[in-house]
N, C-alpha and C positions, 0 to 999 in steps of 0.2 A: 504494500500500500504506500500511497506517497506520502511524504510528510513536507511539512510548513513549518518553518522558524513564524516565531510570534514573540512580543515580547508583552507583559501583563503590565499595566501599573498601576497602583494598588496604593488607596491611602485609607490608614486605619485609623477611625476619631475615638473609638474610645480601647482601653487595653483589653476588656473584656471578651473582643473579636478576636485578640490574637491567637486562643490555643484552638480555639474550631478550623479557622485560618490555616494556621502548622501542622496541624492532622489532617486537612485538605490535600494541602502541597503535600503532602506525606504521600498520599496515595498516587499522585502523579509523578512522584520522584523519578521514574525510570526515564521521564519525557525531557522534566528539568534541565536545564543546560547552567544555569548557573541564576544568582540570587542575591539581590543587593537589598541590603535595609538600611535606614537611616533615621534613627528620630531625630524629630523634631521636638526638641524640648520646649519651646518659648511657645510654639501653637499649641503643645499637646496632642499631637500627631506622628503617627508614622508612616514611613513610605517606604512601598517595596516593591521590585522593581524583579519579573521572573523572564528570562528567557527561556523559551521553549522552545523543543522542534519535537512535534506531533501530526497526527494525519489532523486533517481540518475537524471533524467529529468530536476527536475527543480537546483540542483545545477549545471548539466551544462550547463544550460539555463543562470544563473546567470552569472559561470564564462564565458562564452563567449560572454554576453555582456559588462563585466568587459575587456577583453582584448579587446574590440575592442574600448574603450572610448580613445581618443586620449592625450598622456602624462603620457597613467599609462601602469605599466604592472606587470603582476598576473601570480601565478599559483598554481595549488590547488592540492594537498594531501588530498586521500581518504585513510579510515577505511576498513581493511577486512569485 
């Protein structure tokens, strides 16, 4: 099957979202390409930022369980 670089990005407002979030990415880890975090201390925010290369399916499988976890909000940028 083909696959697609996509990259997620991802801002989390409250900390509550984060271990639903980590046990998310968890199950997609094989697809994962790499993962950047960064808080944001002064907003109280954090941002994370996932590269993926997956078939089209299951990265929007992903991101749409991603936008629907309550407190975060995502969107994702695909590769021609």
């Amino acid at each position: 099957m083909d696959t697609r670089v996509a990259v997620i990005s991802i801002i989390v407002e409250k900390k509550e979202a984060v271990d639903e979030l980590n046990a998310m990415l968890s199950e997609y880890g094989d697809y994962i390409i790499g993962r950047m975090g960064l808080p944001y201390r002064e907003k109280g925010i954090n941002i994370i930022c996932i590269a993926i290369d997956a078939p089209q399916d299951v990265i929007a499988a992903l991101s749409g369980k991603i936008g629907n976890l309550p407190h975060i909000s995502s969107k994702t940028a695909y590769s021609k």
